[in-house]
C-alpha positions as a printed NumPy array, in Angstrom:
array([[ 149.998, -171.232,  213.527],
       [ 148.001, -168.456,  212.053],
       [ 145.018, -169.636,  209.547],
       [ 145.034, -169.288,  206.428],
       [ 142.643, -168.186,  204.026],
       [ 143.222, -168.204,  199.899],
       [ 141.249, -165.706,  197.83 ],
       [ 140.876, -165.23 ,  193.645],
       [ 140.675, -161.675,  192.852],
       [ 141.142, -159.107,  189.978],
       [ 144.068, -157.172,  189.741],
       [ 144.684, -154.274,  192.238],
       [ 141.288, -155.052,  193.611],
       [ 141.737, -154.954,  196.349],
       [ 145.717, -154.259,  196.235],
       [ 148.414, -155.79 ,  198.663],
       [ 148.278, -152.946,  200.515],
       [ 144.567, -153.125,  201.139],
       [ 145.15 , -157.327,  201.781],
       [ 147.906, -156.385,  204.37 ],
       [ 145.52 , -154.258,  206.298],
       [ 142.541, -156.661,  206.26 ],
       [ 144.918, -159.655,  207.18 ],
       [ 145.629, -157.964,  210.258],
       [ 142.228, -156.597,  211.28 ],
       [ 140.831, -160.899,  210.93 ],
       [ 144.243, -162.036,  212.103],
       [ 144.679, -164.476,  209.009],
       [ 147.219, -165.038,  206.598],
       [ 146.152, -164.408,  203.345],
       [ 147.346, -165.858,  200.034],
       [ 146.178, -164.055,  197.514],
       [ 145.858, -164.555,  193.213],
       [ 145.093, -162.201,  190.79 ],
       [ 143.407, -162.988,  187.403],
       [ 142.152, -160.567,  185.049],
       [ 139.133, -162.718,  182.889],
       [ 136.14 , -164.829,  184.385],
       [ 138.098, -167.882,  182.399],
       [ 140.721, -167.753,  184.107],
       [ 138.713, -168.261,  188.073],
       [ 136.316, -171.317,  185.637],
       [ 140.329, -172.942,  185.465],
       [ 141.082, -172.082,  189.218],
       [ 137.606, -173.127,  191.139],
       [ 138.26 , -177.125,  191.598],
       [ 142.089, -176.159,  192.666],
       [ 143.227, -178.019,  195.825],
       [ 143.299, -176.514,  198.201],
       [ 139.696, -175.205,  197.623],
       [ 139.963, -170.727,  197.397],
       [ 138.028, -169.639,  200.504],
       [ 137.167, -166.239,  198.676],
       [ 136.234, -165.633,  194.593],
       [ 135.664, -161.892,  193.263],
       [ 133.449, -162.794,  189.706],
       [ 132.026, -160.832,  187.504],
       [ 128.569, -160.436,  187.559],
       [ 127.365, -163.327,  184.443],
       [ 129.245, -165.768,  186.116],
       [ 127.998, -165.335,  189.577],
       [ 124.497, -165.977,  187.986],
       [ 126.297, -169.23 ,  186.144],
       [ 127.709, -170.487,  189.531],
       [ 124.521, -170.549,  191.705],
       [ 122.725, -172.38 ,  188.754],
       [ 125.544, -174.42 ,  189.257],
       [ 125.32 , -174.953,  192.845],
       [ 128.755, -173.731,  192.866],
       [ 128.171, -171.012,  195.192],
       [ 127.627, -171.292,  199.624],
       [ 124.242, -169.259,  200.474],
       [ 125.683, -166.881,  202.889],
       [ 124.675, -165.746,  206.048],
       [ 124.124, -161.856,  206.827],
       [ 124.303, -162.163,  209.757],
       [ 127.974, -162.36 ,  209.654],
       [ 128.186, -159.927,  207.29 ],
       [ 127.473, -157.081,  209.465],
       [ 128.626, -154.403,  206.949],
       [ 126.439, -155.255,  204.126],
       [ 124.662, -152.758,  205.726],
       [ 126.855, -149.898,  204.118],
       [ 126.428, -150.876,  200.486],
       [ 124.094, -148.7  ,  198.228],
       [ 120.743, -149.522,  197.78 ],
       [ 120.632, -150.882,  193.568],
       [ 123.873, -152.68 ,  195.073],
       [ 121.078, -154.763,  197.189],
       [ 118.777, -156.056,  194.256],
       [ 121.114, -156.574,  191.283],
       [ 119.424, -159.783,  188.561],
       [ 122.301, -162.023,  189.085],
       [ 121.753, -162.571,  192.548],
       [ 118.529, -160.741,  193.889],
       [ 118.932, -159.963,  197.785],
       [ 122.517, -160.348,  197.885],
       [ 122.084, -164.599,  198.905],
       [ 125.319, -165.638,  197.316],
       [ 127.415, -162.295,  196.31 ],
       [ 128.599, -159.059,  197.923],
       [ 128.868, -156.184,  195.528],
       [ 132.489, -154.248,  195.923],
       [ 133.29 , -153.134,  192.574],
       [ 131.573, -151.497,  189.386],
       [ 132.588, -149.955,  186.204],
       [ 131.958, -150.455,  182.652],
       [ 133.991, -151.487,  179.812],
       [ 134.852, -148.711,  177.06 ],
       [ 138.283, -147.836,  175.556],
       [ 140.814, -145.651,  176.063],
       [ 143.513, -143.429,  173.461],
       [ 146.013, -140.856,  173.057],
       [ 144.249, -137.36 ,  172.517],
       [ 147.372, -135.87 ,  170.963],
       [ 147.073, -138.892,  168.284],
       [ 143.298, -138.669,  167.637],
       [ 140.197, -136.325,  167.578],
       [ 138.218, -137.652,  170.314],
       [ 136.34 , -141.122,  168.911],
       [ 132.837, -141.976,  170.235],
       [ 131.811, -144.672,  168.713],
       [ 132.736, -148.719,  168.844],
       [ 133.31 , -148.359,  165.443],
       [ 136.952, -146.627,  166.25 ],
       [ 137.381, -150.364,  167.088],
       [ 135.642, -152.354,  164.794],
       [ 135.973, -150.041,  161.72 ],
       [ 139.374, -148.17 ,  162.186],
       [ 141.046, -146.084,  160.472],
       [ 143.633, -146.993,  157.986],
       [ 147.256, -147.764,  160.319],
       [ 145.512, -147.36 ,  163.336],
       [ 146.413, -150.203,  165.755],
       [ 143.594, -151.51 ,  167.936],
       [ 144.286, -153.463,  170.992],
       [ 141.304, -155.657,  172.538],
       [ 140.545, -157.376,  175.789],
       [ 141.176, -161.094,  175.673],
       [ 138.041, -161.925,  177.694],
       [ 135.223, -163.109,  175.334],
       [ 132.312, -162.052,  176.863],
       [ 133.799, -158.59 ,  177.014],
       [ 134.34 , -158.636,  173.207],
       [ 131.491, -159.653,  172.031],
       [ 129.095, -157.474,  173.835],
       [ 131.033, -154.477,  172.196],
       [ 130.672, -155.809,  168.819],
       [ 126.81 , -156.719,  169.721],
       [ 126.694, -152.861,  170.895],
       [ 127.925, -151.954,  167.718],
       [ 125.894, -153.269,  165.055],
       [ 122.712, -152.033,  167.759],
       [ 122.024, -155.503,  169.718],
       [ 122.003, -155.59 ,  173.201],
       [ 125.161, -157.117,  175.039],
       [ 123.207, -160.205,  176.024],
       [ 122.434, -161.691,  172.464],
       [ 119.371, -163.893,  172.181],
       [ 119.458, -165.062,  169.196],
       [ 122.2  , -166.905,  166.481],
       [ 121.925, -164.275,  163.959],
       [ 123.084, -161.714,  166.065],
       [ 125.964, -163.771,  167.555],
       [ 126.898, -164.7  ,  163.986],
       [ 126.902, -161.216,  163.016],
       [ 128.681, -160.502,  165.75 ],
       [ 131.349, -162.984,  165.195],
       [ 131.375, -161.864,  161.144],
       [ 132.271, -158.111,  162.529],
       [ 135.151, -159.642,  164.948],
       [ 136.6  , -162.094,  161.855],
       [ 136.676, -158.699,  159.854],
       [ 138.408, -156.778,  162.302],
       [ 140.965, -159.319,  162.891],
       [ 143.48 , -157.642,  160.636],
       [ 143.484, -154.273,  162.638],
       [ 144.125, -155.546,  165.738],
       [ 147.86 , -156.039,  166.889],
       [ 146.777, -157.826,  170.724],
       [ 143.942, -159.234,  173.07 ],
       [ 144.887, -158.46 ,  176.336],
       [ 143.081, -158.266,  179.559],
       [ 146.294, -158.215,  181.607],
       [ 148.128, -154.657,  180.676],
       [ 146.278, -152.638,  178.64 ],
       [ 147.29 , -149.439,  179.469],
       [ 151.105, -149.955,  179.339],
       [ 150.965, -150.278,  175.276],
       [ 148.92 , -147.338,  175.136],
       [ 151.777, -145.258,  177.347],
       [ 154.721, -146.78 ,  175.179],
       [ 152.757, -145.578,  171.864],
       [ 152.788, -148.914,  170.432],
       [ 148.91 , -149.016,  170.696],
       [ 146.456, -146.491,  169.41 ],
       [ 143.377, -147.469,  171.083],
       [ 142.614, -150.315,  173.179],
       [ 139.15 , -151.944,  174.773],
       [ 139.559, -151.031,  178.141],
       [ 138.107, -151.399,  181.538],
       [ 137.008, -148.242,  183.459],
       [ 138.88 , -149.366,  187.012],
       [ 142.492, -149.087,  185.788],
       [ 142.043, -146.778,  183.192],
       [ 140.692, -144.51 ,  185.3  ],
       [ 144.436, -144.698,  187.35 ],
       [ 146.009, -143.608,  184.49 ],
       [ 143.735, -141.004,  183.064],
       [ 144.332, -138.902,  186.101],
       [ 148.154, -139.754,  185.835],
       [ 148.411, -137.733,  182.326],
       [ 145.865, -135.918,  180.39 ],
       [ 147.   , -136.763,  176.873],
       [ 144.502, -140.427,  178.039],
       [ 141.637, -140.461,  177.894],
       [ 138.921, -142.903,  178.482],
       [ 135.535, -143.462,  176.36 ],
       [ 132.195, -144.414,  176.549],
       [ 130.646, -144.834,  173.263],
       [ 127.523, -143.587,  172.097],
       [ 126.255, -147.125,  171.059],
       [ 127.054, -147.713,  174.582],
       [ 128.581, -149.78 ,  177.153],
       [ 128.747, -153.267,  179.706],
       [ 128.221, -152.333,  183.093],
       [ 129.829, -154.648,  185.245],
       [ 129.861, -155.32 ,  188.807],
       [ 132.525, -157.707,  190.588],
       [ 131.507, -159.525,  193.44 ],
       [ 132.773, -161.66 ,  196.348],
       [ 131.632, -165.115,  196.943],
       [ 132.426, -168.432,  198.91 ],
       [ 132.286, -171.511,  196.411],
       [ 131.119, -174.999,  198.067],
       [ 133.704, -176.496,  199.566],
       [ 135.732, -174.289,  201.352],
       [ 137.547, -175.009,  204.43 ],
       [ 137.109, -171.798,  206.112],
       [ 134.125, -170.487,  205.673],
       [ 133.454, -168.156,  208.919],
       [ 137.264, -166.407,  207.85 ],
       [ 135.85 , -166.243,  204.432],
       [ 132.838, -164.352,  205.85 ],
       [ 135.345, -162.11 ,  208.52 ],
       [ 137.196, -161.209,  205.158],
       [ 134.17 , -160.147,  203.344],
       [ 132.76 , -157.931,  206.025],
       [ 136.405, -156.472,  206.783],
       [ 136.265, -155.074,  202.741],
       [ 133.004, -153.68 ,  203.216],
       [ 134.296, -151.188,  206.059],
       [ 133.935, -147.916,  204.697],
       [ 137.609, -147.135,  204.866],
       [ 138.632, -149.979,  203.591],
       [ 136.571, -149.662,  200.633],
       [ 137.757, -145.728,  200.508],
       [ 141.298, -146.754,  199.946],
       [ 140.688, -149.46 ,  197.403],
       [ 138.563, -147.145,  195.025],
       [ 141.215, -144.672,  195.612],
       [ 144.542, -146.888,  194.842],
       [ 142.774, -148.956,  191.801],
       [ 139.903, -147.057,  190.416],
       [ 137.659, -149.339,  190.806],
       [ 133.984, -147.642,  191.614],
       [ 132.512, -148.559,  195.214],
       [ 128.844, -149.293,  195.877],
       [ 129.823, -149.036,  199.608],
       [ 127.623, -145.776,  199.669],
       [ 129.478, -144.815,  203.601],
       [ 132.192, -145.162,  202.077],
       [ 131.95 , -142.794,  199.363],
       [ 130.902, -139.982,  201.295],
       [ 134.692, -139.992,  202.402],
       [ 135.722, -139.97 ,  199.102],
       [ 137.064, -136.813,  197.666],
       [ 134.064, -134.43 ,  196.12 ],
       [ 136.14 , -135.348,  192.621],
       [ 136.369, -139.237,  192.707],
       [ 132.382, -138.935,  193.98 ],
       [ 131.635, -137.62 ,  190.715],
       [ 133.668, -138.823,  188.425]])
């Protein structure tokens, strides 16, 4: 019987076809989940069976090794570590890469209709709409927050109570504009016209901006989160060494070509962009 290994990951990142392709190559079976909020992995990591693989976000990496919740890895048998960029080697959360691969990036912004509005560039399209327009947020907290701490002209990481409560003051008064928090499909109510703007991440909006130019995709003036998603192998997995096959296997430059082309996601794997099509490389 083929092993098996189970893996947490955010949607379309990588895709099935991308799983199908690196289940082969480590000759595993691989059962795979997809979440779209940090939340969501918190209510997954004691499942049982243990997952074998988690793709986090990069604030809840750094919660998990304070945590102990995270396996040090070994780089040795991650031979293609080797092809990530060099900032992707000595990010804060996790400096020299001991419990975290980098294979995602973006940031979180929004994304409208131009035909419906003159191009918006601030948060406050969001948090101070105009009258009838219909705002659509993500439903993960962190994410909505930090735009509402980029607003009023914090920082996304708050330090104090006075700016959270003014940040929570803002959210309580935009309450009445917004028609849905979701993290799941945010682009589909945009499409149908039943949503005038909506928070958005840059991975699958990016899919859809190049599918019709009437979308397009912002990021404010105030500015933005940058986020970077991550694999990791929590304690108590029961295959680690196919964990650590799996992780190297998504680091191969094609591999990581064809997941930044099919989701949008942005690749630190810096071989890997140099296959990537002169537009995606700068875009």
């Amino acid at each position: 019987m083929k092993a098996k290994l189970r893996i947490i990951t955010w949607i379309g990142m990588p895709g099935q076809q991308t799983i199908t392709v690196v289940s082969r190559k480590i000759g595993m079976d691989i059962e795979c989940i997809e979440v779209s909020s940090n939340e969501e992995i918190l209510e997954l990591l004691n499942s049982d069976p243990r997952y074998d693989v988690i793709f986090c976000s990069d604030y809840l990496i750094e919660n998990l090794i304070a945590l102990r919740r995270l396996k040090q890895l070994e780089h040795t048998k991650v031979p293609n570590l080797k092809n990530l960029s060099s900032w992707a080697l000595k990010l804060d959360f996790d400096p020299g890469n001991n419990y975290s691969v980098p294979t995602a990036f973006g940031t979180t912004g929004y994304i409208y209709r131009r035909s419906t509005s003159k191009k918006p560039q601030s948060w406050g399209a969001l948090f101070n709409p105009i009258d009838g327009v219909r705002v659509g947020m993500l439903s993960e907290i962190r994410e909505v927050f930090g735009a509402a701490l980029l607003y009023l002209g914090h920082g996304p990481n708050p330090q104090t109570a006075p700016q959270i409560d003014e940040a929570l003051n803002l959210l309580n008064r935009q309450v009445y504009a917004v028609k849905r928090y979701d993290s799941d499909d945010f682009v589909t109510p945009i499409i149908n016209r039943e949503i005038d703007i909506h928070q958005a991440w840059s991975s699958p909006s990016a899919a859809i901006c190049r599918a019709s130019n009437d979308i397009a995709y912002v990021v404010p003036k105030e500015g933005a989160v940058f986020w970077v998603t991550a694999a990791t192998i929590p304690i108590g997995v029961q295959n680690e060494s196919g964990a650590l096959d799996f992780i190297s296997a998504i680091l191969e430059p094609k591999v990581s070509k064809e997941i930044a082309e099919q989701s949008g996601f942005s690749t630190p794997n810096s071989v890997a962009q140099s296959f990537l099509s002169e537009e995606l490389r700068n875009d």
